[in-house]
C-alpha positions in Angstrom: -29.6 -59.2 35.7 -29.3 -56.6 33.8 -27.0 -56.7 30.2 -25.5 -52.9 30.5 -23.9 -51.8 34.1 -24.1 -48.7 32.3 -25.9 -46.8 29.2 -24.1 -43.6 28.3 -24.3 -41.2 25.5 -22.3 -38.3 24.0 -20.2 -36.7 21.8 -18.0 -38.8 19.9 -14.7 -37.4 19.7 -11.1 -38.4 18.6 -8.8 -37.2 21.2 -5.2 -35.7 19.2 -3.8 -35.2 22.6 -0.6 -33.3 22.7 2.6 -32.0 25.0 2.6 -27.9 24.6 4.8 -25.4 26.4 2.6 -22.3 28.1 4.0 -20.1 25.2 1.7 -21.9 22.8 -0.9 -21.0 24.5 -0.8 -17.5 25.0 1.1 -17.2 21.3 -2.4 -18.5 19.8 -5.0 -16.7 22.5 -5.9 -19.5 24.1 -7.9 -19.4 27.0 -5.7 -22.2 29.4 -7.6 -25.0 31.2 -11.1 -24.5 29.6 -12.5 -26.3 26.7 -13.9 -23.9 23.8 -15.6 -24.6 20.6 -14.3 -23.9 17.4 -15.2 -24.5 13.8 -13.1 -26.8 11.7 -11.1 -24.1 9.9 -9.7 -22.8 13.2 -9.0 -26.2 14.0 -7.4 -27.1 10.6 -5.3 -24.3 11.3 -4.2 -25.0 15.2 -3.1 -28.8 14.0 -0.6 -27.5 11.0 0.9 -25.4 14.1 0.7 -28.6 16.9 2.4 -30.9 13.9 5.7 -29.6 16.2 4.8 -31.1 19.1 4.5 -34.9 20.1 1.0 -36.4 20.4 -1.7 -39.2 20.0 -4.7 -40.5 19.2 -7.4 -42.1 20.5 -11.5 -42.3 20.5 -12.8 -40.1 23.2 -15.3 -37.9 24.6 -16.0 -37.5 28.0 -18.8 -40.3 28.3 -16.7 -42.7 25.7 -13.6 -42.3 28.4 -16.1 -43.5 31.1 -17.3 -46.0 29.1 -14.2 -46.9 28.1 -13.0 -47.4 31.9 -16.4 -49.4 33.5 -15.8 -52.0 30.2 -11.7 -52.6 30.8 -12.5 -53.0 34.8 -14.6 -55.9 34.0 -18.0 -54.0 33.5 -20.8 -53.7 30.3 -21.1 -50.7 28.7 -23.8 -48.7 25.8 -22.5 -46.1 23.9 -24.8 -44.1 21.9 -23.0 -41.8 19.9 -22.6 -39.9 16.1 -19.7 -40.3 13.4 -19.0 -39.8 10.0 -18.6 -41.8 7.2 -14.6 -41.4 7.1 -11.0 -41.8 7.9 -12.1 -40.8 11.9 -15.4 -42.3 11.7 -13.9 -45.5 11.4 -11.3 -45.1 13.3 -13.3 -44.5 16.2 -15.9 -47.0 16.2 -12.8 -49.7 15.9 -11.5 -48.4 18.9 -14.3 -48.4 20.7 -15.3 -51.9 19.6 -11.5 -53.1 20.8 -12.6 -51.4 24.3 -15.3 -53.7 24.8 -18.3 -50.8 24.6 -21.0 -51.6 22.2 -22.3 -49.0 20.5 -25.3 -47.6 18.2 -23.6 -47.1 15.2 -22.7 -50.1 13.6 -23.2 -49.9 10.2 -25.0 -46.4 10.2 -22.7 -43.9 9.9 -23.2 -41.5 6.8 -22.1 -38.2 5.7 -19.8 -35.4 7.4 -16.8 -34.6 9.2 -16.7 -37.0 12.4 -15.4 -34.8 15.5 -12.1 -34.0 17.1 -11.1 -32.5 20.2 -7.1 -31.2 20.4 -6.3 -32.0 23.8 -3.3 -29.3 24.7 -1.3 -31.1 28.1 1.0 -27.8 29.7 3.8 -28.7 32.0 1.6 -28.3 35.2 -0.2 -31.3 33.8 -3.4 -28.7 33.2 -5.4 -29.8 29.7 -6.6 -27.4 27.4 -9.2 -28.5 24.8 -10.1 -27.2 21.1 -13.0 -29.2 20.2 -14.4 -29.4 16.5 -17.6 -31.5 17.0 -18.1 -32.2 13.5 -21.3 -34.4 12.6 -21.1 -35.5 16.7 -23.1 -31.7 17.2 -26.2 -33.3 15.3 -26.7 -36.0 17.7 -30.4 -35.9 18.7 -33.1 -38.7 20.6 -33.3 -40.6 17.3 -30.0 -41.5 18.5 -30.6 -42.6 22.0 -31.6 -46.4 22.3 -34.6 -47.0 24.5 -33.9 -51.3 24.2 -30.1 -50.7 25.6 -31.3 -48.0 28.5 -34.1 -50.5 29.4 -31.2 -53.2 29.7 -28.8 -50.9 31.9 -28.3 -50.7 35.6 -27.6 -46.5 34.9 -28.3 -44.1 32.2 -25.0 -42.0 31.8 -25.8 -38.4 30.4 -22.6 -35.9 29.5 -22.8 -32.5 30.3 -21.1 -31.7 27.0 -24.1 -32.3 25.1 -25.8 -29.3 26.7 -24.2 -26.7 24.5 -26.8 -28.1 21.4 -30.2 -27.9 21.6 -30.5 -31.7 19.9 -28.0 -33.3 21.7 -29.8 -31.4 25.0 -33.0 -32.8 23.5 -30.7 -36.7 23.7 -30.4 -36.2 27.2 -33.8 -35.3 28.4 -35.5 -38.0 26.1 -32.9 -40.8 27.6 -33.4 -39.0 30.8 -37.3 -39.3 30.6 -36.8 -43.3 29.4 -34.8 -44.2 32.1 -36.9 -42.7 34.8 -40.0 -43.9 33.1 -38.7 -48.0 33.4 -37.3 -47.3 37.0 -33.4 -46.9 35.9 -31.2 -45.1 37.7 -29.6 -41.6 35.9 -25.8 -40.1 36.6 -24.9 -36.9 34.9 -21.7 -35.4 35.1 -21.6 -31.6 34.5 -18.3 -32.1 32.2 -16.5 -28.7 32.1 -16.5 -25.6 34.1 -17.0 -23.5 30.9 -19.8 -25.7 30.0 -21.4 -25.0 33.0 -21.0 -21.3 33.1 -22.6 -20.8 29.6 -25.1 -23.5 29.6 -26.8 -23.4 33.2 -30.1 -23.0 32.2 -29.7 -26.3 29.6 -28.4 -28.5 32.3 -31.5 -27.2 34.7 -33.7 -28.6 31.8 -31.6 -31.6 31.7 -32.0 -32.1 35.5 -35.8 -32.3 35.5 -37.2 -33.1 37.9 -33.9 -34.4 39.7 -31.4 -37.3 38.9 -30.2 -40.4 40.9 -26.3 -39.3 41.0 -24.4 -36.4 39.9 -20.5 -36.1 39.3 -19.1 -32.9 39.1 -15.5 -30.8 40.6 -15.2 -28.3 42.8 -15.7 -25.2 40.8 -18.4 -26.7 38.6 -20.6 -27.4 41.7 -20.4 -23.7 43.1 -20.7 -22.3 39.5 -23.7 -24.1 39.1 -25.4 -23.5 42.2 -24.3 -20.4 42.6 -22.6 -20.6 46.0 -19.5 -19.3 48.0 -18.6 -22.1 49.6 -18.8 -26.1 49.3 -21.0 -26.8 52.0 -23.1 -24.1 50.4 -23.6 -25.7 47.2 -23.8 -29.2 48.7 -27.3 -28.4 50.0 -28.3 -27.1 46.9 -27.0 -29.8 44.7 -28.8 -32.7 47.1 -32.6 -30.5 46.1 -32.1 -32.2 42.4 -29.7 -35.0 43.3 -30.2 -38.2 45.1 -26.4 -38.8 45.3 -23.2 -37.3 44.3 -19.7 -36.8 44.0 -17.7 -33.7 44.0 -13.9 -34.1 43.3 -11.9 -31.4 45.0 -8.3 -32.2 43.1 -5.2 -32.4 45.6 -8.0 -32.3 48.4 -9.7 -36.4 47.5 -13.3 -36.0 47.0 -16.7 -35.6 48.6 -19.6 -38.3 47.7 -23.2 -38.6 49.5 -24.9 -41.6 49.6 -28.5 -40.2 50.5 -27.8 -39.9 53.8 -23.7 -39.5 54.6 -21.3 -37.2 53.5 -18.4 -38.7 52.8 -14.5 -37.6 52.6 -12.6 -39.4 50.4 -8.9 -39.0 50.4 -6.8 -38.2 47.2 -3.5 -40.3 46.4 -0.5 -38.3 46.0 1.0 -38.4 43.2 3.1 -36.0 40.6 0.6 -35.2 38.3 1.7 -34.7 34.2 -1.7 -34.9 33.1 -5.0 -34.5 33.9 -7.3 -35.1 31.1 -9.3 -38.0 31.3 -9.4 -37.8 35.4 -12.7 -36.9 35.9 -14.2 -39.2 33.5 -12.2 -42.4 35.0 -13.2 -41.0 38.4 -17.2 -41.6 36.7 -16.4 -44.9 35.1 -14.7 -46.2 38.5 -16.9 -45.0 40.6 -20.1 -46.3 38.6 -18.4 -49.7 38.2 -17.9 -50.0 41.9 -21.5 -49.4 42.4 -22.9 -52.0 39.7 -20.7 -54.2 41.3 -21.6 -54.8 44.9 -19.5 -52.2 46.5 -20.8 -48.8 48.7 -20.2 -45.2 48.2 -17.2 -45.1 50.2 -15.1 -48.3 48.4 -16.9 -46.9 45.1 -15.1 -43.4 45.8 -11.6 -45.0 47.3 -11.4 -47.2 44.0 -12.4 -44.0 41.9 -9.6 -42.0 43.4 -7.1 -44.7 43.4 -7.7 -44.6 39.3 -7.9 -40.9 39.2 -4.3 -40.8 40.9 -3.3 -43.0 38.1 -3.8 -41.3 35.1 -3.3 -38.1 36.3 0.1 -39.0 37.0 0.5 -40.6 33.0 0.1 -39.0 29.1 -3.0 -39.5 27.8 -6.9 -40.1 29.0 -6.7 -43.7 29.5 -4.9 -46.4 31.3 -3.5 -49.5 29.7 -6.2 -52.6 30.0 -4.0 -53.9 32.8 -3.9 -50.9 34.5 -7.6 -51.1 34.4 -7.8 -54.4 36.1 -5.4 -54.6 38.4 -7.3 -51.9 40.2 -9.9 -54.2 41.0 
């Protein structure tokens, strides 16, 4: 038995989520719904302005929210990551810690500015990122940890890590572990804007295919290149063992090798949807490592999704978390 259901690895982020009016946005030129880079100046500057508006804060990243999810279900989770010696640093690996993910940085953190991602929530419950990835951008394979993917039922690999050539060199080297002691890989392509910019990076990070991909709607067809779903579904199943597509109000799509499978959504009034794709991963992963199928992996997965989408903030409470399974 293995000691990990899952390995992942990413960018370690604190999440300063807050409630913004539309006005913000296009007051400060900011593209809505995407997530764009900045350096930490234009960050400095966008928090003095956001000090208006209601928020909080929590350690995140896209992988570290899936992490986060498959350890409060009941689940085992690796987290290799990179923060600073500071204020955040600490901060984040204590969170972590109280979520039940181990991690790689124990006692090794050093120098730099540890990252932050402004998470800006709209009315229509549509999230909006500013991320400052701090000393997180220098995470590399010396990070990775071959003993902890070698003890894991799946190697986890964010798509966020594409847009640096190190942290793109993380994911092909725990990529190239994982395949090389017969563990399963998931990668999730992360953000729509990621995918545009960075296509050739994720084809590199691909290889030679992966066990199970998780992607939306409009990152599927903006990778492959397609007009239509059913288009980009054949594509995505040359490179892909498995997968599963969310579609938003429309439930999901997941292939178990052999099936397509629809997966219903839960209605629900949605006030936020940050975090939703990366619960959807945890969920769905955990469901897998523990005895269920594709289809009770993606009905459990959307049940979650449904839940968080419909509360503030990228993660549940820990008995939200259990009582979904």
């Amino acid at each position: 038995m293995k000691k990990y259901d899952i390995y992942g690895l990413g960018n370690a982020l604190v999440d300063m989520e807050f409630e913004i009016n539309d006005d913000f946005l296009w007051e400060n030129r900011i593209d809505k719904g995407v997530m764009t880079l900045v350096d930490e100046n234009q960050q400095h500057e966008l928090i003095e302005q956001l000090d208006a508006f209601e928020g909080n804060k929590a350690s995140g990243g896209s992988a570290a929210n899936t992490l986060i999810a498959v350890s409060a279900m009941g689940g085992s989770s690796y987290y290799s990551c990179k923060v600073a010696d500071d204020d955040l640093g600490h901060f984040y690996l204590n969170d972590l810690k109280a979520a039940g993910v181990d991690c790689n940085m124990e006692g090794k953190h050093k120098g730099g500015i540890t990252g932050k991602c402004l998470v800006m929530v709209t009315p229509d419950a549509e999230r909006t990122m500013h991320t400052f990835l701090g000393v997180s951008s220098e995470l590399s394979p010396y990070e990775v940890s071959e003993e902890a993917i070698r003890n894991a039922s799946f190697c986890y690999l964010e798509g966020y890590l594409t847009t640096s050539e190190t942290g793109k060199a993380a994911n092909i080297e725990a990529r190239r572990i994982a395949q090389e002691n017969g563990i399963k890989t998931a990668l999730t392509f992360s953000d729509p804007f990621v995918v545009e910019f960075f296509r050739d990076a994720f084809t590199e990070t691909i290889g030679d295919g992966i066990d199970l991909l998780f992607c939306n709607e409009v990152e599927a067809l903006s990778y492959t290149q397609k007009d239509s779903l059913d288009d980009a579904i054949e594509v995505i199943k040359t490179f892909s063992k498995t997968f599963a597509i969310t579609r938003g109000v429309d439930g999901a799509v997941v292939y178990d090798g052999s099936d397509l499978i629809s997966i219903a959504a839960n209605p629900v009034k949605a006030v936020d949807t940050n975090g939703a794709g990366d619960l959807f991963a945890g969920a769905f992963m955990y469901g897998l490592t523990h005895g269920k199928d594709f289809e009770a992996s993606g009905i459990l997965a959307s049940k979650a999704s449904s839940i968080i989408v419909s509360q503030f903030g990228p993660r549940l409470k820990l008995k939200q978390y259990q009582s979904l399974v």
